[in-house]
N, C-alpha and C positions, 0 to 999 in steps of 0.2 A: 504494500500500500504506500502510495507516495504520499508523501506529509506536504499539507497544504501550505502554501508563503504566501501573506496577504503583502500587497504593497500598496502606496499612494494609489492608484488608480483604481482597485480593488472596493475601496472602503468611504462612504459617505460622511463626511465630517458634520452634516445638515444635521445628520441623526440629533445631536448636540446644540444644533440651534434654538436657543428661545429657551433653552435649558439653563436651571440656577446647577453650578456644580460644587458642591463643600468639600474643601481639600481638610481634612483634618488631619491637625500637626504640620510642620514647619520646617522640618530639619532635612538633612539629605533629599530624601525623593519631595515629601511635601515642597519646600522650597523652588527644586528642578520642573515639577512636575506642574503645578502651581503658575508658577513664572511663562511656561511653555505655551499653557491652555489659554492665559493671559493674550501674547502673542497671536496666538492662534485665531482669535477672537472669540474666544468662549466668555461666556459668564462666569469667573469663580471667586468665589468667597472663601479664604481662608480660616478655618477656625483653630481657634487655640487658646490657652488660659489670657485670663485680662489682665492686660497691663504686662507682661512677662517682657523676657528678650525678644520672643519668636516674634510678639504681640506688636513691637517696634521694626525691629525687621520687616514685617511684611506689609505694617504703615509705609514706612524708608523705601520700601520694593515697588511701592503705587498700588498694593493690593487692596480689595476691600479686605478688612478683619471685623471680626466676631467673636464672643464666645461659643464653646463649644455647640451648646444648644440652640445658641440663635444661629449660626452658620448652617444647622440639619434643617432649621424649619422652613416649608417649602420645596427644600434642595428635591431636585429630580435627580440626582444622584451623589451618593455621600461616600466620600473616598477613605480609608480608615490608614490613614499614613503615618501609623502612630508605631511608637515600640512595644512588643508586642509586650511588656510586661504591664501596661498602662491602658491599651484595647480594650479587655472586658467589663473596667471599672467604668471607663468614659463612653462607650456601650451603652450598657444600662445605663449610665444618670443623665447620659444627653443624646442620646441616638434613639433608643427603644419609645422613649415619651415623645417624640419630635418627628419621628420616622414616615412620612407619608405613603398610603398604600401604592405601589405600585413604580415605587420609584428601584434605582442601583445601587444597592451596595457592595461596595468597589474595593479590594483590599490588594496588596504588592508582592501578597505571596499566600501559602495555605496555610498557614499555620493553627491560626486563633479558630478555623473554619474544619483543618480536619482534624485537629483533639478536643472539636466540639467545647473550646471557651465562650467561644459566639456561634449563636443558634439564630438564626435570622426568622421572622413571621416567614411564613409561604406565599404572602399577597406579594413579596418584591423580589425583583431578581440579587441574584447573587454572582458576583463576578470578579475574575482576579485579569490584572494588567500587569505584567512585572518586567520593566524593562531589565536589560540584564546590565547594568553597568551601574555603577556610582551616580548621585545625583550630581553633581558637581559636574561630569563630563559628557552626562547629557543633557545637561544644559549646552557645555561648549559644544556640542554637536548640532543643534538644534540653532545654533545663533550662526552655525557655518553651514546651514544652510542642510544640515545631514540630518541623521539621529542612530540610536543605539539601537538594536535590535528589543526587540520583546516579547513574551510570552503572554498568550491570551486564555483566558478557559472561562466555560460556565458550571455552576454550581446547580444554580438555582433559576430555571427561566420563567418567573410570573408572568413577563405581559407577553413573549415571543420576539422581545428585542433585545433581548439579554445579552448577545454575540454581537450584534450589531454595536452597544453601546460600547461593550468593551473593545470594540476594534476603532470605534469614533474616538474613544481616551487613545491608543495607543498614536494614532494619525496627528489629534493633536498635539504630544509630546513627538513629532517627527520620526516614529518609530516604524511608520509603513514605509518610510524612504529607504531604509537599511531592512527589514523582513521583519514580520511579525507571524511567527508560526503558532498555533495550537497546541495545547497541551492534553 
């Protein structure tokens, strides 16, 4: 079986249009990732604690910031860019009460999803984007006009556009420019 390679031409970035996207956390990918969709011309809102370093940084970056829970509400898709020892607290106190039926949640790897820390409702899809590179140098890949390769999968598909979205994240971080394969 040949393994599938999405590139720019492949994948609809529209999917994403009109869309609020919550990048939650700041550091490595949040910041890269964040920054790109920005770019990209996506809508994203940053979320992360009030007032913090990350909280000025991504003021200083031109992003919108939020706390946690005001960055989920609304959000058509909620990115969980967090470290995974911090994930399932900030989950439950600001994702689960804020979570809209039917929206993405977006995570950079399987972690917190396959030793079931996070259990998602069934109304929304579930999705992982993982570029494979530091965030830092996919940024600088993305400002040169490239990007990093990355990995796509679906968990969970509520609405039927579950692939779809997560292949519109990887396009806007410049990741269908360099291959986006399937997991």
């Amino acid at each position: 079986v040949a393994m599938k390679i999405y590139h720019d031409s492949d994948v609809d970035l529209t999917v994403l249009k009109g869309k609020k996207i919550a990048v939650l956390g700041y550091g490595s990918q949040g910041r890269a990732q964040a920054l790109c969709f920005r770019d990209s011309g996506l809508d994203v809102t940053v979320g992360v604690r009030p007032e913090g370093a990350s909280w000025k940084l991504a003021q200083e970056d031109g992003l919108k910031v939020a706390g946690f829970a005001d960055a989920v509400k609304g959000a058509d898709v909620v990115m969980m860019l967090l470290p995974d020892e911090v994930q399932p607290d900030i989950y439950e106190e600001s994702v689960v009460p804020n979570l809209k039926k039917g929206a993405a949640l977006e995570f950079a790897h399987g972690f917190a999803i396959t030793y079931k820390l996070i259990v998602p409702p069934k109304d929304v899809d579930v999705i992982m984007m993982a570029p494979k590179s530091p965030g830092a140098m996919e940024r600088v890949q993305f400002l040169e006009g490239f990007g990093v390769p990355a990995l796509v999968c679906v968990h969970q598909d509520a609405t039927g556009n579950a692939m779809d979205i997560a292949l519109a994240l990887a396009k806007g971080i410049g990741a269908t420019r360099a291959g986006v394969f399937e997991t």
